[in-house]
N, C-alpha and C positions, 0 to 999 in steps of 0.2 A: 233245697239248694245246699250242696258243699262251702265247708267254711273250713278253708287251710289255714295250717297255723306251723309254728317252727320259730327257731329261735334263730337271732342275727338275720342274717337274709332270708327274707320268706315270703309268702305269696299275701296277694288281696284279690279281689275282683274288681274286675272295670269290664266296660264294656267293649262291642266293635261290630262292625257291619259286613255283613258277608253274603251276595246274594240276592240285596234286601232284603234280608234277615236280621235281626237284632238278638246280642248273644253271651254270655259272660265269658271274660275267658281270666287267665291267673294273668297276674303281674306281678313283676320282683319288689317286694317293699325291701327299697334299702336305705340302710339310715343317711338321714340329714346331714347336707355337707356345707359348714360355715366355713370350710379355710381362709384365710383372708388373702388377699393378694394373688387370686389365681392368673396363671398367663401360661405362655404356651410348653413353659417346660413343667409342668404341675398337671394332673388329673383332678380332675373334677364331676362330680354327679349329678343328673337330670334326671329328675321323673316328676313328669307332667299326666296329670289326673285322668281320668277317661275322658267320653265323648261327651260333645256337645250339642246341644240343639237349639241353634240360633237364631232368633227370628220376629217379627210382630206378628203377633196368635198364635206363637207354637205352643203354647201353654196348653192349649185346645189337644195338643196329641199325648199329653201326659198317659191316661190310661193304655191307650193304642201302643204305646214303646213298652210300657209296663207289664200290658200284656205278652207279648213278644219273647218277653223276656222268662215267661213261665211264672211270671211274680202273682200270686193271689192275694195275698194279706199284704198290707201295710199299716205303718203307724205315719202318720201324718202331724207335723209339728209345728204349732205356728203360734201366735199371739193373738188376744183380743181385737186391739186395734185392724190389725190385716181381717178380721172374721165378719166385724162391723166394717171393712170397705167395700167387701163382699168379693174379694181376690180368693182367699180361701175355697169359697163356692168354685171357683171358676175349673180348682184342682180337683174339690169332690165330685162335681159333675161331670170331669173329665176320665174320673175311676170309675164312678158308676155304669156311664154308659159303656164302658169296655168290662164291667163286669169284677174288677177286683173292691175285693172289702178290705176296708180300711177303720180303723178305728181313729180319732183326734183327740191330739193333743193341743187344748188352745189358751195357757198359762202360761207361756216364756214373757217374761221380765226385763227389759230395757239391758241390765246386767244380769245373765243366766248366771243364776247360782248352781251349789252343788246339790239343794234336794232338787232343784228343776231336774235336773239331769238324774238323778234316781228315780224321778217320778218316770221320766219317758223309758228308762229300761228296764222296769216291772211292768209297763204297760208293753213292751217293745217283744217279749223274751220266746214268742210263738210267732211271731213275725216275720216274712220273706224279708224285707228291709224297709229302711226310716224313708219318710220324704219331707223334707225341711223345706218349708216356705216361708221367706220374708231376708231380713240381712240376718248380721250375728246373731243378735237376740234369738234367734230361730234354728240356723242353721248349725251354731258351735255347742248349745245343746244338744242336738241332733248326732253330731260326730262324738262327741264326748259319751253319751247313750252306747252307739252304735258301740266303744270300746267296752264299756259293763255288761252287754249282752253277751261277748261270746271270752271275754277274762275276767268277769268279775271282780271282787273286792270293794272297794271305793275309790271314785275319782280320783281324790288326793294321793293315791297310789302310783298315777302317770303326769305328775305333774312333771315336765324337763320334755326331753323329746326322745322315741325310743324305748318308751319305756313299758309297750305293752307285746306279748310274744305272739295272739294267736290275733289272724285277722278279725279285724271289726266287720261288723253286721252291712253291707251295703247297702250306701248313704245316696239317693237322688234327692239333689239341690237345686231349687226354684228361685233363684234370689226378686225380691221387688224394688232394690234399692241400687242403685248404682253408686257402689261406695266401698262394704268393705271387702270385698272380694275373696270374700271365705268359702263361696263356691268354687275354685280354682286351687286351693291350699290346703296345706297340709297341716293346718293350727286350726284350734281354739281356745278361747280364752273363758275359762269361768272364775266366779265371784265366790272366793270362798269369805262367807259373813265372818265367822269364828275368827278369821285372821285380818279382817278387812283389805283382803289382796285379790288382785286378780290374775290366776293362775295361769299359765301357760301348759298348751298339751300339746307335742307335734310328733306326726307320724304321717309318712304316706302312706300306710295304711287306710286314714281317715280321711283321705282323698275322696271327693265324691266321686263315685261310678257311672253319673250320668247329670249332664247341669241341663236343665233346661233354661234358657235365659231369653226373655220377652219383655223385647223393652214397653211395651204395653200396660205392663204391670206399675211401668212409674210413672204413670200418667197422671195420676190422681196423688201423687204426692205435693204435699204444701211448699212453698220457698223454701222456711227456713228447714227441712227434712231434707231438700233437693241442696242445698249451700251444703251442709254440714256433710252428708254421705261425700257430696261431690268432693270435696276438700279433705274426705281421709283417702280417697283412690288417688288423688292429687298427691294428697302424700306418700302413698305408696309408694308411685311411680318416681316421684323425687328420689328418695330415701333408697329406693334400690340402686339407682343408677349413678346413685353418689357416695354407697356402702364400700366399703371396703373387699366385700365378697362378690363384686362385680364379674364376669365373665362374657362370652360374645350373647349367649341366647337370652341372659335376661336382659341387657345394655339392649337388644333388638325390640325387645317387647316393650320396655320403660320406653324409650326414646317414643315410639309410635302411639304409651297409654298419653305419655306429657302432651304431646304434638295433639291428639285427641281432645282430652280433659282442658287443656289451655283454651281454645275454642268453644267448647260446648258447657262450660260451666254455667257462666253469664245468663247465655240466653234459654238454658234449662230452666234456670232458674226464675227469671223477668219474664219469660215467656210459657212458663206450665208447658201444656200438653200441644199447644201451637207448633212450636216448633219440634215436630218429631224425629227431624234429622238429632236435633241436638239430644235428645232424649236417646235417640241408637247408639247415637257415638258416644255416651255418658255411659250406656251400659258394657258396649264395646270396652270403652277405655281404662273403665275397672276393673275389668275382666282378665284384660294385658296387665295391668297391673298388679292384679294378686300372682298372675304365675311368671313378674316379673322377681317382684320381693322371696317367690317362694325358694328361690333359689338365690338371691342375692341377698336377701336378708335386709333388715331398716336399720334405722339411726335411732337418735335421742330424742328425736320428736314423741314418738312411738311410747320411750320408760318415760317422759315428761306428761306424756296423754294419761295413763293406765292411772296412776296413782289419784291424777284427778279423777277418773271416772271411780274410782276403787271408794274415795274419801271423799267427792265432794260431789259425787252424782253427774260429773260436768259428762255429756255424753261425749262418745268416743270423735265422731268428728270434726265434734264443736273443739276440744281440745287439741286434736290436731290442727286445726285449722289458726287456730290462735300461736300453738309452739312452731308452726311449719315456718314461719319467713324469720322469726326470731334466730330458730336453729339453723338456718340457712344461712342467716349474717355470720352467726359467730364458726362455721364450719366452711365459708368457701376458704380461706387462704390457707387451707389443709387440702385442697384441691380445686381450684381457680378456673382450670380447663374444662370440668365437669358443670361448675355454674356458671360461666361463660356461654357453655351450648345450649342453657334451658332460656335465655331472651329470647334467640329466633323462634324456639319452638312457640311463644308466645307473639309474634308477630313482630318482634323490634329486633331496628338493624343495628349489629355490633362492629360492623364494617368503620376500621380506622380506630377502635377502642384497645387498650392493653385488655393483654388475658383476665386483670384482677379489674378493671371497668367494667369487661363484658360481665363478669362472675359480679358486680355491683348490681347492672343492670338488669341479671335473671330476677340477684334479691326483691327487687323494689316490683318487678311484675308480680312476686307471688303476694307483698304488702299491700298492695292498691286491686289486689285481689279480693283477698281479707276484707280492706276497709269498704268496696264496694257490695260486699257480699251480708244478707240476713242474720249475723252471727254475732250470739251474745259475750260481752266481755265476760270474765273469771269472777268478778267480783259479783255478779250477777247469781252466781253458784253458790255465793256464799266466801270464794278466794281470798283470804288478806294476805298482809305482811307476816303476818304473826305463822301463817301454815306452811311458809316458804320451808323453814328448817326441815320438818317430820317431810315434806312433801319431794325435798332433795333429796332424804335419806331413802325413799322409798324408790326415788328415781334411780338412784347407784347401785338396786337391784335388776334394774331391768337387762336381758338378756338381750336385748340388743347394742347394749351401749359397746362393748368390743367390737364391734361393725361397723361403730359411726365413723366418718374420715376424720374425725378429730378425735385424740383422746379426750376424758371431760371428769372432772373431777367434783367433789360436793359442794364447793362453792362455784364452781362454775354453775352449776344447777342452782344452785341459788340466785346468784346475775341473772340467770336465762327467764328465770320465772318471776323473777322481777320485772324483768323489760316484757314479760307478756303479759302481766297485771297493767300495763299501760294501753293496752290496745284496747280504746275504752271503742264498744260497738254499740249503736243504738239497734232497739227492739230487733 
């Protein structure tokens, strides 16, 4: 398999169908566009990942496209837990019997550090390409790899976005969690120990080249796994569509993951694998989600999450889920008309409300969200008063905060994280 490479605008591989045929072809990696404030006298850029394969048991056709594809070898990346659910099996037996070899990786870490990711690119480096199963923990390892196998160096070397010249190894993404939507995206985020941070990498390059997405796979997810994912694609889809770097195609995709995710959390959750419409639409709606943010970019929920999960192990969508209605309050009257429109998508009628009521009343659907939902308080992690300071300074790195519709300063992070130490949640 050819691997292009070039400086500034350059190719990746993605896939496409021709024939019923399945087939690589080159795609333009071009760098990430944050402008903020785009409208119709401004240019702006799109690119949206390759194909998808959507469906209950398409997991079953993993080998069968692989093969297709001319791919022999893979490395295959997953976690313990997925190995002991026996989801992992479902992808080996799907290589085997179409005949590719694959070797496994099944050590990724809650928070993928930087040897995780060194480990899978000495294992990766003879390899046709990665195939990442499970959410982040799996998947941002995998693209992070995917960059060391064909530029080398160390990870810490692409930390920002942009910052690696020749394409990455192509990445097929198996997500089982309907959440963070890093199948769809052009980030990952690893855990560098040495600095207690968690890194930021983006490129479309590291776009996966082929998602397989099977809402099947989240069937067997627990509540409080099914609350927490649900509530980071929840915030996604917020946070993009209330970002500053808004535009028509990601405002289409947010608006339709909210209108999704608003409906299907609940009974995801209260209802397991019963309810399997709400289980499609969970997967659907994170889906929209990632490749609504990936171009529209997040807010301050997002730099308020990371440092928790960086410092205090809170996982990523349990923190989100907690900063998500906080940041909401303090960010509608920086744009009122934006959370005005996320009530209806939740079911309630704003008919006869001012713009800054209706923007009250999105608030309070995504609070009594929270509070109905499996999701542990901060102090629960370990969170007090005393972590607020180090925990704001960390936040006013984050590379979304120029994004948020509100500016937001280090006491204001401080307030924020205050008022979300009060969201006390049982078990």
């Amino acid at each position: 398999m050819n691997r292009a490479s070039g400086a500034g605008l350059s190719l990746c591989q993605t896939l496409f169908y021709q024939g019923g045929k399945t087939m690589f072809r080159p795609v333009a990696q071009i760098p990430l566009d944050y402008s903020v404030f785009k409208d119709k006298n401004s240019v702006f850029a799109w690119a949206p990942s390759g194909a998808i394969l959507f469906g209950n048991g398409c997991v079953a056709r993993t080998g069968q496209e692989l093969k297709r594809l001319g791919v022999s070898r893979v490395v295959v990346v997953s976690d313990q837990g997925l190995v002991k659910a026996g989801i992992v099996q479902k992808v080996l037996d799907a290589l085997e019997q179409a005949g590719v070899t694959y070797q496994l990786y099944d050590q990724c870490e809650a928070d993928p550090s930087v040897e995780t990711v060194e480990a899978i690119a000495a294992l990766a480096k003879d390899a046709d390409l990665l195939v990442g199963v499970g959410g982040g923990s799996s998947i941002d390892p995998a693209k992070a790899a995917a960059i060391l196998v064909t530029n080398g160096g160390s990870i810490r070397d692409y930390q920002g976005c942009d910052k690696f010249s020749k394409a990455p190894l192509p990445l097929v993404a198996i997500p089982t969690a309907a959440g963070t939507g890093t199948e769809t995206t052009p980030f990952a985020v690893i855990t560098d120990r040495q600095r207690a941070w968690k890194m930021p990498i983006g490129g479309t390059g590291i776009m996966p080249a082929l998602v397989i997405a099977d809402p099947e796979l989240t069937y067997s997810l627990p509540p409080h796994i099914t609350a927490a994912t649900g509530m980071d694609a929840l915030t996604h889809a917020i946070e993009a569509y209330t970002s500053r770097c808004t535009e028509p195609i990601s405002d289409a995709l947010a608006i339709q993951a909210i209108k999704l995710l608003a409906k299907a959390i609940r009974p995801a959750v209260f209802r397991g694998d019963i309810d399997r419409d709400a289980r499609y639409d969970m997967m659907m709606g994170s889906m929209l989600a990632g490749y609504a943010f990936t171009s529209a970019s997040l807010g301050i929920s997002h730099c308020m999450a990371h440092p928790l999960g960086a410092m205090y192990h809170v996982p990523h969508g349990v923190g989100n889920a907690i900063c998500l209605p906080v940041v909401m309050e303090f960010n509608m009257g920086a744009w009122p008309e934006r959370y005005a429109d996320i009530a209806p998508f939740f079911g309630e009628d704003v008919s006869g409300l001012s713009v800054l009521d209706g923007a009250r009343k999105g608030v309070e659907c995504v609070y009594r969200l929270v509070e109905d939902l499996p999701i542990q308080p901060l102090e629960h992690w370990g969170v007090t008063l005393q972590s607020l300071d180090q925990l704001a300074d960390e936040a006013m790195k984050g590379g979304d905060r120029p994004n948020n519709a509100r500016m937001t300063t280090k006491e204001d992070f401080i307030r924020l994280y205050t008022k979300a130490l009060t969201l006390k949640k049982q078990g």
